[in-house]
C-alpha positions, 0 to 999 in steps of 0.5 A, a space after each residue: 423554479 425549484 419547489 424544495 429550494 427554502 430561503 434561510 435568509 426569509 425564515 423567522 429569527 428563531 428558526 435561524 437561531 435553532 439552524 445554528 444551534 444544531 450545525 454548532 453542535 455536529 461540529 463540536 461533536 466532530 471536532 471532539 471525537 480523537 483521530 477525525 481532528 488529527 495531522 493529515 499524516 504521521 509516522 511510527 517506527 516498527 523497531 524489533 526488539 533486541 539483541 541485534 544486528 537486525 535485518 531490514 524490512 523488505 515487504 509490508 502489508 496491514 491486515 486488518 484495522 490494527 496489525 501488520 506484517 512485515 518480512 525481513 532481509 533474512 525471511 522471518 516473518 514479524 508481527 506488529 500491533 500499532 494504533 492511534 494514541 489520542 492527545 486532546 488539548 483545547 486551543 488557546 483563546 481569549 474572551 473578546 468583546 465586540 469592541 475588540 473583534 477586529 483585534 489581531 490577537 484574535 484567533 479565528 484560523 480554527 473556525 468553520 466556515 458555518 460560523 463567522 466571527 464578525 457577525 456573531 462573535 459570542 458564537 464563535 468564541 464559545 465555539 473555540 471553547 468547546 471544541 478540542 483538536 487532537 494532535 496524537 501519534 501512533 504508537 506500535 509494538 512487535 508481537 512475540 506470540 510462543 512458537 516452536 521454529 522461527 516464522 520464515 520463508 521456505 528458501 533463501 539462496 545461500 549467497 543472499 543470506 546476509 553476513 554482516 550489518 552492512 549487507 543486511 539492506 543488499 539482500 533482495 529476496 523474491 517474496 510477496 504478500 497478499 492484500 486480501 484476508 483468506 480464511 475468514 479474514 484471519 490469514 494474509 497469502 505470501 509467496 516466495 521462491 520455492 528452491 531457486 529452479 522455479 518452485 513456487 512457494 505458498 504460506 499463509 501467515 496469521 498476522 495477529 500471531 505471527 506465525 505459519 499456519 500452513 505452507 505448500 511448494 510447487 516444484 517446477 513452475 518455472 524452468 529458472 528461479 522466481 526473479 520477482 512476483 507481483 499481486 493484486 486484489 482480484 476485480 470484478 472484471 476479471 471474473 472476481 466476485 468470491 475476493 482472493 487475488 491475481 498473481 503474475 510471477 516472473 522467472 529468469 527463464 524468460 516467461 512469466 505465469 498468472 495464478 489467481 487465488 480465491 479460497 484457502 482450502 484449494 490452492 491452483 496447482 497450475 497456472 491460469 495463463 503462461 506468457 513469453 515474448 521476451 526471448 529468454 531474457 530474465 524478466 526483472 518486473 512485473 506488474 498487474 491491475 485488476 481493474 484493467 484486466 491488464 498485466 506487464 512484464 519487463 526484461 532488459 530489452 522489451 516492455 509486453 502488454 497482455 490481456 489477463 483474461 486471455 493471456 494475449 499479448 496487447 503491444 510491446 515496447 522496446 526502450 528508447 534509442 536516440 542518436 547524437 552527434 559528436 563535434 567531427 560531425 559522426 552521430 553515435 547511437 546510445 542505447 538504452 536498457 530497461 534496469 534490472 529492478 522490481 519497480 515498475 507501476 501500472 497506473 488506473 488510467 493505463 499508463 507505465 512507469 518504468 525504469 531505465 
């Protein structure tokens, strides 16, 4: 029915051949270039140069096509480069003839599915020929650009600073970094605890030199300390479009605040929306989706719901409570708390994970 439907099977013999011919060699070319015939996965340690103890890496982000940046246990701020070492090597195959195509030495597992090696044997050894596969690894060092002061945060509370070896992975410090390049895609945003009385500290941070280029503090967003902050690229639903990011920073006081983030040059000296419904408790997650328009915050006893837009609470939620009977038949009541940690996802399709 069709008019643009061709049969290849009624097309001459030589413009079948010359079909062939070209997919064989996009296929090369594709299976020649390093990276694109590669693992599925792989991994790379970022080891920091010494002298030790080093301190654990809380909080990473990649900036760019090359580089990340990584915060530690005790707020310094480091820089790695990583990339992609190539390691092309030709598969092992043997020349068949067509009286031993059904042999079992025969290695077809590589072959695309545009070349069968029954049909066309030649074709399909000549292939394994010329095509290469790229079984490289990444490979990445630490920058060490010159500077005055260490890079670091602002803040650390005197008895979260580590002492010993052992408790370099106990430290939890209230930190986190931006998924958008501000400044014409050159500076990643950090935020952290201003002074642990609710200041909020702001920095911007040159991956590629590892550096701070400026920093700002302020004081009394929150009538508490910064428990825990949370940051999303900003969506074209939530009044997007210029890029930048949404920031939902909780607090022990019990309410948690939405900042957004567009420009380098003009940072919010307020927040956009202030949000409660936890009695006082100390939120110990948060969570936000631009694409939703949808933000969450957890304390101890309840799970809320809002709207970015508005900062209207949309449900909340307590955690579940079950009873269960004991053998001289009395029913005991277990409850069930939210944990106190960070994790916590909200899903694109609306749903919640938490942690109980």
């Amino acid at each position: 029915d069709n008019d643009d439907y061709v049969d290849i099977d009624s097309m001459p013999i030589s413009y079948q051949l010359a079909i062939a011919s070209q997919k064989s060699r996009e296929l090369e070319t594709i299976s020649n270039l390093p990276f694109l015939s590669a693992p599925l996965s792989s991994w790379v340690h970022l080891h920091a140069p010494p002298p030790g103890p080093h301190a654990a890496l809380i909080s990473l982000r990649l900036a760019g096509t090359d580089r990340c940046l990584a915060i530690d246990s005790q707020g310094v701020f480091h820089s790695f480069r990583w990339a992609w070492n190539p390691d092309v090597s030709e598969p092992h195959t043997t020349n068949k003839s067509k009286k031993d195509k059904n042999s079992k030495n025969y290695n077809n597992d590589f072959l695309p599915a545009e070349l069968d090696a029954d049909n066309d044997l030649d074709q399909a050894d000549a292939f394994q020929k010329s095509s290469s596969y790229d079984s490289g690894c990444f490979v990445a060092q630490r920058e060490l650009p010159n500077f005055r002061s260490i890079p670091r945060l602002p803040y650390i509370k005197e008895g979260d600073r580590p002492r010993t070896q052992q408790s370099l992975n106990e430290c939890q410090i209230v930190c986190a970094i931006s998924r958008t390049l501000f400044a014409g895609h050159t500076l990643l945003l950090c935020l952290s605890d201003g002074d642990g009385n609710g200041a909020l500290s702001m920095q911007f941070v040159d991956p590629a030199r590892g550096i701070v280029k400026c920093e700002c503090i302020l004081p009394a967003v929150h009538s508490a300390a910064i428990s825990v902050i949370a940051m999303d690229p900003i969506a074209p639903c939530t009044g997007g479009g210029a890029g930048g990011e949404l920031t939902i920073v909780g607090s022990e006081d019990g309410t948690a605040t939405i900042w957004r983030f567009i420009s380098s040059q003009y940072l919010p000296l307020r927040p956009r929306q202030r949000l409660g419904g936890h009695q006082g408790r100390k939120i110990c997650s948060v969570a936000l989706s631009g694409l939703l328009n949808a933000c969450v915050s957890v304390s101890e006893r309840r799970c809320c719901l809002f709207n970015l837009g508005s900062g209207l609470m949309l449900r909340s939620f307590q955690p579940p409570v079950k009873s269960c009977e004991e053998e001289n038949g009395t029913y005991t009541v277990v409850r069930t708390v939210f944990a106190d940690t960070p994790a916590v996802a909200l899903t694109t399709q609306g749903f919640i994970v938490l942690v109980c």
